[in-house]
FIPAGU-35563 format. One line per 4 residues: their letters; for each residue x, y, z of C-alpha. Coordinates in nm, 4 decimals. Example, Ala and Ser with C-alpha at 12.3 -4.5 7.8 and 13.67 -1.06 7.14 Angstrom:
2
AS	1.2300,-0.4500,0.7800  1.3670,-0.1060,0.7140 .
END
This chain:
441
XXXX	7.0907,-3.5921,1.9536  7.1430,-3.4665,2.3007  6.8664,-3.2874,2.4315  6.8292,-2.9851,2.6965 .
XXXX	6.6183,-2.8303,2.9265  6.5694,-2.4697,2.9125  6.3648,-2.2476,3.1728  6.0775,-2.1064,3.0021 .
XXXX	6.0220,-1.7125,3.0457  5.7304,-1.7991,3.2188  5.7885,-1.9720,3.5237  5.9182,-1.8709,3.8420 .
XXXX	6.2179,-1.8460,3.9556  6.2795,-2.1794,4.1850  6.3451,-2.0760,4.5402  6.6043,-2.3295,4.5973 .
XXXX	6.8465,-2.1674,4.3647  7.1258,-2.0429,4.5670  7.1295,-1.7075,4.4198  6.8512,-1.5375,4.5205 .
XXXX	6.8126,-1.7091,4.8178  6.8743,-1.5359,5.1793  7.1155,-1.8627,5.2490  7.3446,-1.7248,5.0003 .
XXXX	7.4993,-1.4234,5.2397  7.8126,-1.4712,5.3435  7.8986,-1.6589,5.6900  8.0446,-1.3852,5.8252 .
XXXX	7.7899,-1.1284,5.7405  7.5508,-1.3859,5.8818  7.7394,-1.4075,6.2235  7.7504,-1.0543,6.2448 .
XXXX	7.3658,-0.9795,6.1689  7.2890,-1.2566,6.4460  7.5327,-1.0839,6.6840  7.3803,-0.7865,6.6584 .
XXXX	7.0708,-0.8662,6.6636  7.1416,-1.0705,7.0021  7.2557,-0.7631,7.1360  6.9542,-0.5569,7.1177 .
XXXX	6.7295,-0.8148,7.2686  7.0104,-0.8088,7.5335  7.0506,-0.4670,7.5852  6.7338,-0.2133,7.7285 .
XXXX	6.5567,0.0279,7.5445  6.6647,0.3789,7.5442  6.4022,0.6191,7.7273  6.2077,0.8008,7.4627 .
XXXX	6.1379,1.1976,7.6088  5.7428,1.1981,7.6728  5.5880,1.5514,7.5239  5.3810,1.6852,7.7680 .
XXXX	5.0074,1.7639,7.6325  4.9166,2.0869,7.5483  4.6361,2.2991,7.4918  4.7463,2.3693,7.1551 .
XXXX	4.5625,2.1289,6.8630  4.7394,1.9839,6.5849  4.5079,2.1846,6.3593  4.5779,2.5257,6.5356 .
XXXX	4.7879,2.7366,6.3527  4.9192,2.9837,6.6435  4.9864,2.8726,6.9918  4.7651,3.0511,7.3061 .
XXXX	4.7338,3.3749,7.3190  5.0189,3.5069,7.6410  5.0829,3.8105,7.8056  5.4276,3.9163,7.8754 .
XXXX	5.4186,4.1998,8.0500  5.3431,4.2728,8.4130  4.9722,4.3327,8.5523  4.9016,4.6463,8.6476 .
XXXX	4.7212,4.5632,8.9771  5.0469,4.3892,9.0490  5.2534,4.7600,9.1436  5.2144,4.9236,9.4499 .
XXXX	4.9660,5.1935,9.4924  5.0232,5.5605,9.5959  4.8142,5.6233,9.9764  4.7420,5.9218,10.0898 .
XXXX	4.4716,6.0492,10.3625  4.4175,6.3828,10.5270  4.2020,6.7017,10.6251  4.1584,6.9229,10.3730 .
XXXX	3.9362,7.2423,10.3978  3.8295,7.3016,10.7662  3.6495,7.6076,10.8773  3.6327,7.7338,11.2122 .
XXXX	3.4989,8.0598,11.4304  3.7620,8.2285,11.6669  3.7662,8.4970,11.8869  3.9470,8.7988,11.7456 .
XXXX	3.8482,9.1363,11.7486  3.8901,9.3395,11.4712  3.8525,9.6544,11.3208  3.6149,9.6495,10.9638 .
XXXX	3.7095,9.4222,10.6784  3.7340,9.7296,10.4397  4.0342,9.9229,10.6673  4.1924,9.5496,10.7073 .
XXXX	4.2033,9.5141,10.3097  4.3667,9.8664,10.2593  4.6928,9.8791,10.1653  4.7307,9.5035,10.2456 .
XXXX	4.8778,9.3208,9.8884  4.7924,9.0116,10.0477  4.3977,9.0796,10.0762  4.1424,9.0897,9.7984 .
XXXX	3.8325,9.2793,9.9678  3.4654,9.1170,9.8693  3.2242,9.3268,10.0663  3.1591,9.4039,10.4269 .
XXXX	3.1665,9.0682,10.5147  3.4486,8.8656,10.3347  3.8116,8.9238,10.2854  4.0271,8.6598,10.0607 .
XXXX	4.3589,8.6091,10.2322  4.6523,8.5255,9.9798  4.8703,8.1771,10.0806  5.2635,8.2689,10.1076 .
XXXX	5.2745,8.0455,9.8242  5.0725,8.1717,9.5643  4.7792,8.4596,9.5358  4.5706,8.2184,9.3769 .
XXXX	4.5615,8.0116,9.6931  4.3011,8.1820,9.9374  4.1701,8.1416,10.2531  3.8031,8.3279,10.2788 .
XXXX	3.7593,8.5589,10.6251  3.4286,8.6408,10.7648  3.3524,8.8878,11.0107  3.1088,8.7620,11.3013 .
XXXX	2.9161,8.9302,11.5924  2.9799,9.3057,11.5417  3.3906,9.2594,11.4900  3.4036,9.0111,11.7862 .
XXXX	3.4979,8.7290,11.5876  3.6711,8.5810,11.2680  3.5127,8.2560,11.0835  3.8237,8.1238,10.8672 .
XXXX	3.7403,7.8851,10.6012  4.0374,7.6868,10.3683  4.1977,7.3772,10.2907  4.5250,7.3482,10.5426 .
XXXX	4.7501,7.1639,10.3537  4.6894,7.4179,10.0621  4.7182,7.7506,10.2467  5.0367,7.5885,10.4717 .
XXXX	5.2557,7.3930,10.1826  5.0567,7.4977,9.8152  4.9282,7.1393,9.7545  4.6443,6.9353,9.9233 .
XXXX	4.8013,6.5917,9.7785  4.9162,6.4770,10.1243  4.9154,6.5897,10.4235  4.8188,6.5274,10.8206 .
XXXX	4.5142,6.3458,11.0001  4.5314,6.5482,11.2982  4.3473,6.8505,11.3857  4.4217,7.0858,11.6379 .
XXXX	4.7754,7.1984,11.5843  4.7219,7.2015,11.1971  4.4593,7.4303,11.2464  4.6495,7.6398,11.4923 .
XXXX	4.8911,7.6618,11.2383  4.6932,7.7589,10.9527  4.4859,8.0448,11.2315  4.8152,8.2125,11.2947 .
XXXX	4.9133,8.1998,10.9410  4.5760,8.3647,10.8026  4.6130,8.6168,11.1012  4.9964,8.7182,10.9914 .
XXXX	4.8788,8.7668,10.6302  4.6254,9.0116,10.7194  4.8559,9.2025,10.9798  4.5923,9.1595,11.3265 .
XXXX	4.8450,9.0585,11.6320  4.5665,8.8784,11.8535  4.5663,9.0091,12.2507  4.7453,8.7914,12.5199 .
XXXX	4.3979,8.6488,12.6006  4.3213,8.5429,12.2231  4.6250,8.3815,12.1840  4.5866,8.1620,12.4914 .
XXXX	4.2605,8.0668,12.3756  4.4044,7.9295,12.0072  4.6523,7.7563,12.2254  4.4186,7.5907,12.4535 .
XXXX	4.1708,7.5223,12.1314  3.9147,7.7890,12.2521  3.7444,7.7761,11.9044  3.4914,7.6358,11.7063 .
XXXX	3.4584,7.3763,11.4037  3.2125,7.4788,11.1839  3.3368,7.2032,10.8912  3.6091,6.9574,10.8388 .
XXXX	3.7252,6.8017,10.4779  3.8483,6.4206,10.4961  3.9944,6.3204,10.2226  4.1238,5.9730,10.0823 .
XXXX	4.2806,5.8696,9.8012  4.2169,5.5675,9.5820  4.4948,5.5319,9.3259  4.3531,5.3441,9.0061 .
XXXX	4.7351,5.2721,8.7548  4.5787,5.3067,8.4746  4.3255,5.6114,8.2917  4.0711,5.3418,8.1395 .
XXXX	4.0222,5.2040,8.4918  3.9834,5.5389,8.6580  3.7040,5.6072,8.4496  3.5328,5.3007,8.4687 .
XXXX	3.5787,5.3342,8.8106  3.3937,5.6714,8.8812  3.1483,5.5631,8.6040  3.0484,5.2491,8.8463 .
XXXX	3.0355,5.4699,9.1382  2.7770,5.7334,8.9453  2.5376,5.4434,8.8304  2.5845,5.3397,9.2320 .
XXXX	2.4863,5.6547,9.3608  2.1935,5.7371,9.0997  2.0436,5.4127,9.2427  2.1081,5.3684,9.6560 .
XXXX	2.2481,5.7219,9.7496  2.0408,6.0297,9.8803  2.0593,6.3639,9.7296  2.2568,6.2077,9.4148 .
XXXX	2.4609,6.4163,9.1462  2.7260,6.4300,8.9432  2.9270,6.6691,8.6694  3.0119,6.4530,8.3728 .
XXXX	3.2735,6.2201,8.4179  3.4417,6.3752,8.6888  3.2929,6.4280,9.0211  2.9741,6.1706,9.1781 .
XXXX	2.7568,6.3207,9.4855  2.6047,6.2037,9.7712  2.4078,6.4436,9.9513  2.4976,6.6980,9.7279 .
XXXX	2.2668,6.9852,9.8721  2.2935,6.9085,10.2574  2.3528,7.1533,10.5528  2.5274,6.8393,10.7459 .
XXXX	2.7311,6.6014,10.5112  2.8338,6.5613,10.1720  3.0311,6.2583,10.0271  3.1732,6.2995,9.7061 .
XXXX	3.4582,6.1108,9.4764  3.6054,6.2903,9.1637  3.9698,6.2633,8.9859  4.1986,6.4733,9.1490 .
XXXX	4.4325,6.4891,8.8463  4.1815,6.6084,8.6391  4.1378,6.9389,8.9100  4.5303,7.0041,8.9452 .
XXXX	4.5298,7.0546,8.5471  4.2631,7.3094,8.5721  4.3447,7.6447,8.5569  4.4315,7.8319,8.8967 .
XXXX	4.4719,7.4558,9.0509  4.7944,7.3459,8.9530  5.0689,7.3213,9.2428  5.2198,7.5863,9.2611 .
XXXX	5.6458,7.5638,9.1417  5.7850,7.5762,9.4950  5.5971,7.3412,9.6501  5.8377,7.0300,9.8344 .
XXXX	5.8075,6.7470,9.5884  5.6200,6.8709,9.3484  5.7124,6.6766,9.0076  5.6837,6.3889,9.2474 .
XXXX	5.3403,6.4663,9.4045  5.2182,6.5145,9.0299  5.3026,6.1877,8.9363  5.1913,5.9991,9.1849 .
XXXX	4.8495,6.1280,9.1831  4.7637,6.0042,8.8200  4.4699,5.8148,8.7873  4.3297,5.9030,9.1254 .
XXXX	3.9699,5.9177,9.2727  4.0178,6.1496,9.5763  3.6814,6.0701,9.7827  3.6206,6.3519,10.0418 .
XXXX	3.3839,6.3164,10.3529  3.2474,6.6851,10.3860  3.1376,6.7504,10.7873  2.9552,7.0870,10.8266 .
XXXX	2.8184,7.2427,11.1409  2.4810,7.0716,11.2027  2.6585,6.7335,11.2395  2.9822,6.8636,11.3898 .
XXXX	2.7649,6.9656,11.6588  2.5478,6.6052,11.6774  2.8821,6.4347,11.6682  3.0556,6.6440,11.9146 .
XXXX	3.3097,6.7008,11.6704  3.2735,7.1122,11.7092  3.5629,7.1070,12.0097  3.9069,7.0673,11.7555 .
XXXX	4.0456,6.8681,12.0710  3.7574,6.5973,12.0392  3.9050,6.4816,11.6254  3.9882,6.1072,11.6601 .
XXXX	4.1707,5.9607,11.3503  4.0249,5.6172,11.4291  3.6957,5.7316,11.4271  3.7425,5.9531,11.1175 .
XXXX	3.8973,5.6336,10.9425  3.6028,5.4179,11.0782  3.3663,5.6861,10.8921  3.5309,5.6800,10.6076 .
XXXX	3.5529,5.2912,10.5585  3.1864,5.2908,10.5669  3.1945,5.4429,10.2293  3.4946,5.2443,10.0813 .
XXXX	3.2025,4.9541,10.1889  2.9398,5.1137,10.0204  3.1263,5.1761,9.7018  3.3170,4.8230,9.6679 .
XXXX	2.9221,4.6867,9.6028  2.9444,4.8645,9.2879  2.9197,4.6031,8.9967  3.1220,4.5756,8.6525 .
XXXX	3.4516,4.5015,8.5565  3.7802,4.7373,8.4910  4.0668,4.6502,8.2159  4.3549,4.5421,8.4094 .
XXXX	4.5916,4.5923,8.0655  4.8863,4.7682,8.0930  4.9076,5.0607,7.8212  4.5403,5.0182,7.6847 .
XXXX	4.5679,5.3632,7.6313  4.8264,5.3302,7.3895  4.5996,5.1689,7.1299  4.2865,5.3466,6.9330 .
XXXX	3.9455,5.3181,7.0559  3.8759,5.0683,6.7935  4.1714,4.8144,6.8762  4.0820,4.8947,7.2273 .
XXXX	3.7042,4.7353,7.1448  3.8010,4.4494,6.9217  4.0520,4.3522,7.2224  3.8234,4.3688,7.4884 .
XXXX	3.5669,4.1883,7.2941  3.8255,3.9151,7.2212  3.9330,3.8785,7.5887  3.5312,3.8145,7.6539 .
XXXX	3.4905,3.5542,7.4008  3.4364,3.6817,7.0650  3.6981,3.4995,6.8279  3.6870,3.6413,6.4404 .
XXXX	3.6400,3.9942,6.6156  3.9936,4.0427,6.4718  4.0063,3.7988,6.1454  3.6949,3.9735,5.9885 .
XXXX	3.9942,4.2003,5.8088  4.2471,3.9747,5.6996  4.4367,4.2940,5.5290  4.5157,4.4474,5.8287 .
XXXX	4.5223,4.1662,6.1035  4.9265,4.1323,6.0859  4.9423,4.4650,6.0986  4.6573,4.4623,6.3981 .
XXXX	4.8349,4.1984,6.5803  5.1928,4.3349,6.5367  5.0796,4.6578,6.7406  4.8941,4.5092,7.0116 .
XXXX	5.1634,4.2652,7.0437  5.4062,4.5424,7.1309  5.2108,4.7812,7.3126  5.0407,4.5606,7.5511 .
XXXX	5.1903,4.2161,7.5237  4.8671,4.0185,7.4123  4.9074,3.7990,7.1661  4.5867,3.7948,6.9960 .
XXXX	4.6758,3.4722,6.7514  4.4533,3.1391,6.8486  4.2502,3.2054,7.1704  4.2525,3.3919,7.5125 .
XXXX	4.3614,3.1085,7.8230  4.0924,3.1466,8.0981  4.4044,3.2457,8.3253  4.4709,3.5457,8.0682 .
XXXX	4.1281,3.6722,8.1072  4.1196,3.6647,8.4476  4.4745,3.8514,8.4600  4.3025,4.1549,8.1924 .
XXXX	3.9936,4.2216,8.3475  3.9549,4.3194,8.7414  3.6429,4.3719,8.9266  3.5542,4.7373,9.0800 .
XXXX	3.5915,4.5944,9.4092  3.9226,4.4389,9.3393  4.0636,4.7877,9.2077  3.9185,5.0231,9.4987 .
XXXX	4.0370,4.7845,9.7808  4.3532,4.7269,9.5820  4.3693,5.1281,9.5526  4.2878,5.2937,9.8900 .
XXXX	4.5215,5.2681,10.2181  4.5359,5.5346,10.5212  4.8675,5.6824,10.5626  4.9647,6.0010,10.6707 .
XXXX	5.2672,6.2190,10.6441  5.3345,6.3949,10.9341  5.6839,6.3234,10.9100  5.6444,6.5304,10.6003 .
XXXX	5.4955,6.7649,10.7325  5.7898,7.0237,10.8441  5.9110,7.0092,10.5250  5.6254,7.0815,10.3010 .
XXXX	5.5714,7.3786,10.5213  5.9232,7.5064,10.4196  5.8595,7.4503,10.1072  5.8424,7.8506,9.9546 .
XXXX	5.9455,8.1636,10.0943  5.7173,8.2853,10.4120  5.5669,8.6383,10.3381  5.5592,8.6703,9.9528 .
XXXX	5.3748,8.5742,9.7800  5.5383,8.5403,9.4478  5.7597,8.2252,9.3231  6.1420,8.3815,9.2671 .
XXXX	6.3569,8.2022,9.0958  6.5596,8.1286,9.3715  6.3002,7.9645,9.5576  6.1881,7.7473,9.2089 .
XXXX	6.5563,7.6544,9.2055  6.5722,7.5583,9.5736  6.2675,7.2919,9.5065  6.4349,7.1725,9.1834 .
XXXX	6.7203,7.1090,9.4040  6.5487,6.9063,9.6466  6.5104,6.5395,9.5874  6.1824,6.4428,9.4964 .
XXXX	6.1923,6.0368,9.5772  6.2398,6.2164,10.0037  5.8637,6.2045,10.0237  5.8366,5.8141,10.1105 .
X	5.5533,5.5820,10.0328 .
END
């Protein structure tokens, strides 16, 4: 009987069996495996694109917080310096107050001793007229951009000739033709100073830093200044109740919306004065007699713009020690007081201020997103908090500049019709007319 061997289930498979063996491929699909594997030893590796490391963790889910839209320190501020309200004593002789206010439309009589002189622009622009030494003299008191264009936005650093101007103006309204020998005395600036106004501007961009501004500026004053005081949120005093100075800053377009303040319709670039003027401190040096007279400033020919700039800086000085910080976000306004607090807290470090309502943080982060470009996902870059927050020195050296426009000058004087008082609508039309963006920065 022949016998056989049979492979048990059992035991492996032997290796040398040529059909499971790797030595069973082809030849030619062996040639071309060892071709190409030739080839890649032969050939360099291809450059693999190196990601560049982030701040961003693997375990983050949102990518740093960014800003997208432009800082608002970045624009260029509106200047603006001047004399405002001056006061001075001329010789003019005169018959009483009372007979000067009859009849006169442009006069509103208070007393003996004071008549209110209407601007050609508007009655509710006055200059107030005091009679001196037995009807000898006149002391005129008002601002001279005001009474001369309606506005006291801009205006001119010099002295004399302004205040010729606004003399022979006050004079015309209330019908007294000076002598030959008065007139040569106005001309030759025969007359007294008995106060002068300087005024600067210090535009802030935005309403949230104007108030933090003046707010700074009050706790300043309360604790280094003399004579302090203040009237809410609005105007800050120093020296309040003094015969010889007074400093004081306040928003100037918070007083042109108050009633009998506004400018006036005819006025040369109005719409474009208004604007500019938003969010502005207007500080405002106040020289009366006493230190006129120490200064030597009483003779209108002895005003020296350098010197009156000089003065002023010492206060821009004084007031850029103030401490705290400003929101340099562009439309914080925009959001409600609430998002407006949970963002600034985020930008100083607080991280769940916005995840403590996961209902409405889309919605939260969708609005402040649009409105003011922060993304408030992950966490604020040190860069972005730098960017959203200035310092109070930053924004009132940033804000204030000296310029004058006494190339404007002529024209804001044309600006309304000369003896009437009372905007027609031909005049209103004639400003519409005119093109605001002429008034340069």
């Amino acid at each position: 009987m022949k016998s056989s061997k049979r492979l048990r289930k059992h035991e492996p498979i032997p290796i040398s069996n040529s059909l499971w063996s790797s030595n069973a491929q082809a030849p030619a699909k062996r040639a071309s495996v060892t071709v190409g594997r030739a080839h890649k030893l032969t050939v360099p590796k291809r450059a693999v694109p190196e990601h560049l490391a982030t701040l961003v963790k693997p375990s983050m889910r949102f990518p740093l917080a960014t800003t997208v839209l432009k800082p608002a320190l970045d624009w260029k501020p509106f200047f603006s310096c001047l004399i405002d309200t001056v006061a001075v004593l001329i010789d003019v002789g005169h018959k009483s107050l009372r007979k000067i206010a009859q009849n006169n439309p442009n006069i509103t009589w208070h007393g003996n001793y004071q008549l209110q002189v209407h601007s050609p622009f508007s009655a509710t622009i006055k200059a107030r007229v005091f009679s001196r030494e037995k009807g000898t003299k006149l002391m005129i008191e008002a601002s001279i951009p005001k009474f001369l264009t309606g506005q006291n936005i801009v205006g001119v650093e010099a002295l004399f000739e302004p205040c010729k101007q606004l003399i022979f103006a006050v004079l015309e309204q209330m019908r007294i033709e000076p002598t030959a020998a008065e007139r040569r005395k106005i001309n030759r600036g025969k007359f007294e100073m008995k106060r002068v106004d300087y005024a600067l501007h210090c535009a802030c961009g935005t309403p949230e830093r104007a108030a933090a501004l003046i707010a700074a500026i009050r706790s300043l004053m309360y604790a280094k200044a003399k004579d302090p005081g203040s009237y809410g949120d609005e105007t800050v005093y120093a020296g309040q109740h003094s015969n010889r100075w007074t400093f004081r800053i306040y928003r100037k377009d918070f007083e042109i919306k108050k009633r009998g303040r506004g400018l006036p319709a005819n006025v040369y670039g109005r719409d474009y004065l208004i604007a500019k003027v938003q969010n502005c401190a207007r500080m405002e040096l106040v020289l009366r007699a006493p230190e006129l007279k120490r200064l030597g400033l009483n003779d209108p020919l002895a005003w020296n713009v350098e010197a009156a700039r000089q003065r002023m800086q010492v206060w821009i000085d004084r007031l850029s020690t103030a401490g705290g910080v400003v929101p340099n976000i562009e439309h914080l306004g925009k959001l409600t007081s609430v998002q407006q607090m949970k963002l600034l807290l985020w930008l100083g470090g607080h991280r769940t201020v916005f995840t403590d309502s996961h209902s409405t943080f889309a919605a939260t982060h969708k609005t402040i997103l649009a409105k003011t470009g922060i993304d408030i996902r992950g966490e604020p870059s040190v860069e972005l908090q730098r960017r959203a927050m200035k310092t109070i020195r930053e924004v009132l050296i940033h804000g204030t500049g000296f310029k004058s426009y006494a190339h404007k000058w002529d024209a804001l004087c044309k600006g309304a019709d000369t003896g009437n008082a009372k905007v027609n609508k031909q005049a209103t039309t004639r400003s519409t007319l005119r093109s605001p963006p002429n008034i340069t920065i």
